[in-house]
C-alpha positions in Angstrom: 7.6 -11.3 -33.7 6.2 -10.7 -30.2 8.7 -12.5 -27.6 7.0 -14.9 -25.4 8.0 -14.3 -21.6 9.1 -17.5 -19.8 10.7 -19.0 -16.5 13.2 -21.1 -18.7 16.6 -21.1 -18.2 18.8 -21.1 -15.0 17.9 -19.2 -12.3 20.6 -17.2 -10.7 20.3 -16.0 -6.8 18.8 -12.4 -6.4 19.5 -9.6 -4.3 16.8 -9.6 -1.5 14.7 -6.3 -1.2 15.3 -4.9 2.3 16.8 -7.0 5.3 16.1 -10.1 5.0 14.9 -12.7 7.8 18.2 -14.6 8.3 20.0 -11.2 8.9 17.9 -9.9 11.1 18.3 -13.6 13.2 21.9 -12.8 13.4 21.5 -9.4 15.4 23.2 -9.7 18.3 22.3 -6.3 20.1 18.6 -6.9 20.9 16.9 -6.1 23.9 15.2 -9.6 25.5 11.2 -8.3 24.3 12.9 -7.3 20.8 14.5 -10.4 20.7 11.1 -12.4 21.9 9.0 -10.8 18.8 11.7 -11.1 16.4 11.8 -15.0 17.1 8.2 -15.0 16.9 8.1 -13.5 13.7 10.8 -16.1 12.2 9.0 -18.5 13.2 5.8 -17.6 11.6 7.1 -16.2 8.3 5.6 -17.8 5.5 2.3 -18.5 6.8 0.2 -16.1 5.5 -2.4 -16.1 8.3 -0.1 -15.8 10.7 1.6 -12.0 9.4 0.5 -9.6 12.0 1.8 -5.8 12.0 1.8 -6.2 16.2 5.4 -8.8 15.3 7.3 -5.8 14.2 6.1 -3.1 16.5 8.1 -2.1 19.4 6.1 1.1 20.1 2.7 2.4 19.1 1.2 5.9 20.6 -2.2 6.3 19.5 -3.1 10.0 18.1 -6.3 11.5 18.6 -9.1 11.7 15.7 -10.6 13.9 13.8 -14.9 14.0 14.8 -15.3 15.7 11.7 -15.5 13.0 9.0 -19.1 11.8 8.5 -17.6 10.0 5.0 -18.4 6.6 4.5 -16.9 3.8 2.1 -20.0 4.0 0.0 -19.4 7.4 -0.6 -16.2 7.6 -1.2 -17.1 4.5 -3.8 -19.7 7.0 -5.2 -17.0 10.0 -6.0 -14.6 7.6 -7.5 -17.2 6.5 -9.8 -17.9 9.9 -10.9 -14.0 10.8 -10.9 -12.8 8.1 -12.3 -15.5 8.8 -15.5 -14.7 12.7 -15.1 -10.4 11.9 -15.2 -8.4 12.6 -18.5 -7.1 9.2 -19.6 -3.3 11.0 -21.2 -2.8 12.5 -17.3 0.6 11.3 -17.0 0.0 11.3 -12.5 -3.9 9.7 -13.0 -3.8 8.7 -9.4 -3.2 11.9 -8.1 -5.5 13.9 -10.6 -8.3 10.6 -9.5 -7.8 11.4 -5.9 -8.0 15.2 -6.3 -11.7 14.6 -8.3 -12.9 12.3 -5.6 -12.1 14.8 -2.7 -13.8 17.5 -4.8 -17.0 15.7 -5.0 -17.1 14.5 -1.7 -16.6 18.4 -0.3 -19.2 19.4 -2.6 -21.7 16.6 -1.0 -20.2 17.3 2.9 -18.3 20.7 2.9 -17.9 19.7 6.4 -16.0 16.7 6.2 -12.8 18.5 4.7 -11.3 21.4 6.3 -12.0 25.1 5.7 -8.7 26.1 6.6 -4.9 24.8 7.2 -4.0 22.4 9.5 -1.1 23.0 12.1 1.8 20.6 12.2 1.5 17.5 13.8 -2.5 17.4 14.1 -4.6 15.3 12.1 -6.6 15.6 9.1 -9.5 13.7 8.0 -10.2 10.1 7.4 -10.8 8.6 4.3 -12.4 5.1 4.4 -11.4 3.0 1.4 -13.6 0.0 0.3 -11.8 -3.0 -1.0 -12.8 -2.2 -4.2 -12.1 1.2 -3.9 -8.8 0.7 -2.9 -8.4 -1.5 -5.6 -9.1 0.8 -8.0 -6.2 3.2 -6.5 -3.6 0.4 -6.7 -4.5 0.0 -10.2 -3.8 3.8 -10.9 -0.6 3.5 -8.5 0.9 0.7 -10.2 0.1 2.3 -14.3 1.4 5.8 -13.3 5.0 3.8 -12.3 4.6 2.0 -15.6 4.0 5.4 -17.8 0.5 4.2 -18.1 0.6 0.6 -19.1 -2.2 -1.8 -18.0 0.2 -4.6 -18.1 4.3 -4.7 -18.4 7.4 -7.1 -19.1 10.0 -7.7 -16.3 13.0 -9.2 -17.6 15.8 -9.9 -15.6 18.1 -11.1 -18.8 17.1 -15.1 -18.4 13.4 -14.8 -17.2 10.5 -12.8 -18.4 7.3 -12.1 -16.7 4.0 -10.4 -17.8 2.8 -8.5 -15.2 -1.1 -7.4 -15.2 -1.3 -3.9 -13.7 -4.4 -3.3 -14.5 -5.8 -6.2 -12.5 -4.6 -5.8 -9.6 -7.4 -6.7 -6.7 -7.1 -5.9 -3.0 -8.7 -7.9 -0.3 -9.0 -5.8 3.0 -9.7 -7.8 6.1 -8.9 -6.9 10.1 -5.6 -6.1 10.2 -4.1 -6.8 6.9 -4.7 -6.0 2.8 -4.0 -8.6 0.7 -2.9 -7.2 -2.4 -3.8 -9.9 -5.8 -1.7 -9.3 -9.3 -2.4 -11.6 -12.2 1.2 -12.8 -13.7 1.7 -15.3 -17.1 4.5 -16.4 -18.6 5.3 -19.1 -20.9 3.1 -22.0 -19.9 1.4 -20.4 -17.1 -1.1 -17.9 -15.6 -1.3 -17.4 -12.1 -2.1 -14.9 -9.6 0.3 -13.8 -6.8 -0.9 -12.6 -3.4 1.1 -10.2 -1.0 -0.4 -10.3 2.2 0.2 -6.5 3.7 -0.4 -6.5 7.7 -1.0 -2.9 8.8 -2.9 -1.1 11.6 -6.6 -2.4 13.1 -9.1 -1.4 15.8 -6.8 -3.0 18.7 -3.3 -2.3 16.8 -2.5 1.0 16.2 0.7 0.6 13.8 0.3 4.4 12.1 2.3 3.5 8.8 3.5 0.4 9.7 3.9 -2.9 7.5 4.5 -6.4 7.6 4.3 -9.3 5.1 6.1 -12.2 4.3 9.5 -13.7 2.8 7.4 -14.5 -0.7 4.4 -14.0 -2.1 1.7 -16.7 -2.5 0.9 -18.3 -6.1 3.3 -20.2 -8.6 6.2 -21.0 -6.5 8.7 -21.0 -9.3 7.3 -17.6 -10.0 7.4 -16.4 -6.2 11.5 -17.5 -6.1 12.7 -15.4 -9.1 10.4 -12.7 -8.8 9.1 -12.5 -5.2 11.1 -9.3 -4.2 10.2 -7.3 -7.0 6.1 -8.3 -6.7 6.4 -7.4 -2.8 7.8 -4.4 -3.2 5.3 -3.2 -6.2 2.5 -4.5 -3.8 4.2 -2.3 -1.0 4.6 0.7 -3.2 1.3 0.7 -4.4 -0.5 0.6 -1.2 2.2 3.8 -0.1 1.8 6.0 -3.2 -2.3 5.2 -3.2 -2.8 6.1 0.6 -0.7 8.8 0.4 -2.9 10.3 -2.6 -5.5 10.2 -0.4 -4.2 11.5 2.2 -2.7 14.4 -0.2 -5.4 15.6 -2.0 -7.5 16.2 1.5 -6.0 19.0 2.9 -2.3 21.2 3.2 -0.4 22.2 6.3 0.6 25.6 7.4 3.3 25.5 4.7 0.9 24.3 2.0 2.5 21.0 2.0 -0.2 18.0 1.1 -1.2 16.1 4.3 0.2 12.9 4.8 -1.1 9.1 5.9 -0.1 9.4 9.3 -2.4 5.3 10.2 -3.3 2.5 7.8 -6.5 1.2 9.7 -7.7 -2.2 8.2 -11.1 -3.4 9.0 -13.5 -6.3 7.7 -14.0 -4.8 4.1 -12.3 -1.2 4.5 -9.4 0.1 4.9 -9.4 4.1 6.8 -6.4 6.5 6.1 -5.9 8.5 8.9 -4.5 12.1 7.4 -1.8 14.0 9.6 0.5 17.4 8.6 3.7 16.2 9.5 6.3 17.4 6.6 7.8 19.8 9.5 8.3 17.3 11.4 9.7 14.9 8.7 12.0 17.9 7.7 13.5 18.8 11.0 14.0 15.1 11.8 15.7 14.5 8.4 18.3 17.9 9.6 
């Protein structure tokens, strides 16, 4: 007999993911400007229109593009059509073997877009715009490959159980923020919760930057027992997609993938700035 997930039962207090809000009000050793955006973010949390990415910068130094990029959303859309029909299903890392396909086709359409060669540490790579639907498609791949493949999953904290759609994830890109849609049920209910990302946007450069709020949006019953866990798949989603793309374009003088080195959101797309930074990463990490 198939068990039925549900939201019955008591409900005990769960570990926050991350620093939460009321501990970062209690810091003490914060410069007067920290102190001013800080407050300014407490005070906004939980309105979703208010989440900005600018509330939780303290410094942002703009790198220089890359003119060599003449991609466009469309056809990126276009190869991740034809990869995502090309792909083997049983590929236990389908987002990386996706992202590798759609680079392929788009260098054989513009071998110019891509590099010929390596690029040096610290300089950027291409850009990869992302469609909303594109990038949906990604998060979809993101979230299955962390669940050995399975469109849709069972969290169970040992009182609660919650069906999880991870094949029906949808993404929303607008200026400034991705807003990141996963269908949940459980006994009683269906409902879909939305994580509101903010990242970087034509006047806010936040390179890898996030922001969102204390809970997601949707059921709020659902949003107090399992907001922390659908933030953080929203979160990890948008990371290990981005940095797929970012991956698959090009290595570094070590042969190391590239990295996302900006998250730029835009009305409809979202750009992936590429960057080859794993020296840097590693000698700041020594």
């Amino acid at each position: 007999m198939t068990r039925r997930p549900n939201l019955s039962g008591s409900i005990g207090r769960r570990p926050s993911v991350g620093t939460r809000i009321d501990d970062l009000d209690r810091l003490d050793d914060l410069s007067p400007s920290d102190r001013e955006r800080l407050d300014r973010v407490i005070d906004e949390v939980g309105r979703i229109d208010a989440i900005d990415v600018r509330d939780v910068l303290v410094v942002t130094e703009p790198r220089p593009k890359v003119e060599t990029s003449k991609l466009t959303p469309q056809s990126v859309a276009e190869a991740l059509k034809k990869a995502t029909a090309a792909e083997r299903p049983t590929s236990d890392a389908r987002l990386h073997n996706v992202t590798g396909l759609v680079v392929e086709f788009l260098r054989e359409k513009d071998p110019e877009a891509f590099p010929k060669t390596t690029i040096d540490i610290g300089k950027n790579g291409p850009s990869i715009p992302l469609a909303s639907k594109s990038l949906e498609q990604l998060l979809q791949y993101a979230a299955r490959d962390r669940a050995k493949g399975e469109a849709s999953v069972i969290w169970d904290d040992g009182i609660n159980q919650l069906v999880v759609h991870l094949g029906r994830i949808k993404s929303t890109v607008t200026s400034g923020r991705v807003r990141v849609d996963i269908p949940v049920e459980a006994d009683g209910l269906r409902d879909t919760m939305s994580v509101p990302i903010a990242v970087g946007s034509k006047t806010t450069v936040a390179g890898t930057v996030m922001a969102t709020v204390d809970r997601p949006a949707g059921n709020a019953l659902v949003a107090r027992v399992w907001g922390d866990a659908l933030i953080a798949l929203a979160h990890s989603s948008i990371v290990a997609a981005t940095a797929s793309v970012a991956g698959a374009v090009g290595v570094d003088a070590k042969n190391q993938r590239l990295i996302a080195g900006a998250l730029t959101a835009t009305r409809g797309r979202l750009t992936i700035d590429s960057i080859a930074a794993r020296g840097q990463i590693e000698r700041a990490r020594r």
